[in-house]
Structures are given as structure tokens and as C-alpha cells.
N, C-alpha and C positions, 0 to 999 in steps of 0.2 A: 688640635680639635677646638681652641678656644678661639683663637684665629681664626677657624671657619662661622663659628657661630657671630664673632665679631662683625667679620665681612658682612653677614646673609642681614644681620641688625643693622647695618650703615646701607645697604642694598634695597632694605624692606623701605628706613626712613627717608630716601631717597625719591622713589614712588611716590611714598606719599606726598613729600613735597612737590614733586610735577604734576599731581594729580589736581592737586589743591593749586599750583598755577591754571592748570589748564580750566578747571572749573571755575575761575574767576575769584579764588580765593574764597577762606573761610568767611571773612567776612562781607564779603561781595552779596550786594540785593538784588543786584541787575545779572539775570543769565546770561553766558553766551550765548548770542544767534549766531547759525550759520546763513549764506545765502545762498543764495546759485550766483555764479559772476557773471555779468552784463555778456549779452552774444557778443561774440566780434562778427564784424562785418566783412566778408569775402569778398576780394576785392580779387576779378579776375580779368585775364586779356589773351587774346589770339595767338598761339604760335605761325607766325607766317613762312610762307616758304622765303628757304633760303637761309633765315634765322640759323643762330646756332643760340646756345642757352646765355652765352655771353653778352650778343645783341639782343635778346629779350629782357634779358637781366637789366641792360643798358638801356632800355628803351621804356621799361615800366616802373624802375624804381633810380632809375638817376645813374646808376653804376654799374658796371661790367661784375664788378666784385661781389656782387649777390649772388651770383649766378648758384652756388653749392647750398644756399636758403633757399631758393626756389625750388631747387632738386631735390633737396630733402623735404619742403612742404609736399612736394605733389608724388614722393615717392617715386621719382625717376630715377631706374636703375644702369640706365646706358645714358650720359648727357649727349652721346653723340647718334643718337640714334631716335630722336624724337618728331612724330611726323607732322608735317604741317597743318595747320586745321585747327590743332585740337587747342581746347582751353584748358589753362594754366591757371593754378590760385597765384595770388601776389603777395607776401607778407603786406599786412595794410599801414604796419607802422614804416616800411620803407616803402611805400606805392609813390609816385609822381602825384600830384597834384591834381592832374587831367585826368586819372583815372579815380580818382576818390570822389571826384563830383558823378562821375559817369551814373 
């Protein structure tokens, strides 16, 4: 029983100490702000015919090897099944160049 009481004592002072991290400490003047973080910019392009997610991948962010980033931004659940036409979002930290001025 003492062992538990111990535990729930080292458990309680624990808390408190995260608490008093997160609130910028005891002695801290200055509050934490929260912000909203900066929008990111959607950076999108044409699946054309003929494309496969490969050549698209390859064609708007430099590499073939994106292509499962892309599919999972846009929530493509067949990579082989996507029709032509439609617009794709592009991760914008891996976009080409010619598409981040567009």
C-alpha cells in the first residue's frame, strides 16, 4: 500500500512539473502564445492522358519516386485508375520550380 501511495506522489509531482514546463515556468513574465501556422500554398497540376501517377509524380516534382506522396495528398485510392483531366494537389516542398511560380 505504501508503494502505491508512493507511485501516485512521484506521478502527481511529475504533472506538476510538465505543467509548470508548459506554462513557461514558475517564473516566466512572458505567456505562451499560440498561433495559427502560415497557410501553405497549394500547388496543383493537370493529370493528363495517358499519365500514370509515376509520370505525373515525375513531371511536377522532379521524381518518379513521389508518386505514393501524391496519392496519399489527394487521397487516391486506385493509382491505377485515375482519369485524366482532373487536378492533383503537389506537395509544394517537392513541386518543380515551373510550377511554384505558376
Amino acid at each position: 500500500m505504501k508503494s502505491l501511495k508512493f507511485l501516485a506522489l512521484i506521478a502527481s509531482a511529475i504533472v506538476l512539473s510538465a505543467c509548470q514546463v508548459l506554462s513557461g515556468g514558475s517564473n516566466s513574465a512572458e505567456p505562451i502564445v499560440i498561433t495559427e501556422p502560415e497557410p501553405i500554398e497549394q500547388i496543383q497540376s493537370t493529370f493528363l492522358e495517358g499519365d500514370t501517377l509515376w509520370d505525373f509524380a515525375e513531371r511536377t516534382t522532379g521524381s518518379g519516386f513521389n508518386w505514393e506522396k501524391i496519392m496519399i495528398l489527394n487521397d487516391i485510392e486506385d493509382e491505377r485508375n485515375i482519369d485524366a483531366g482532373i487536378v492533383l494537389l503537389v506537395p509544394p516542398e517537392l513541386a518543380v520550380d515551373s510550377l511554384k511560380t505558376q
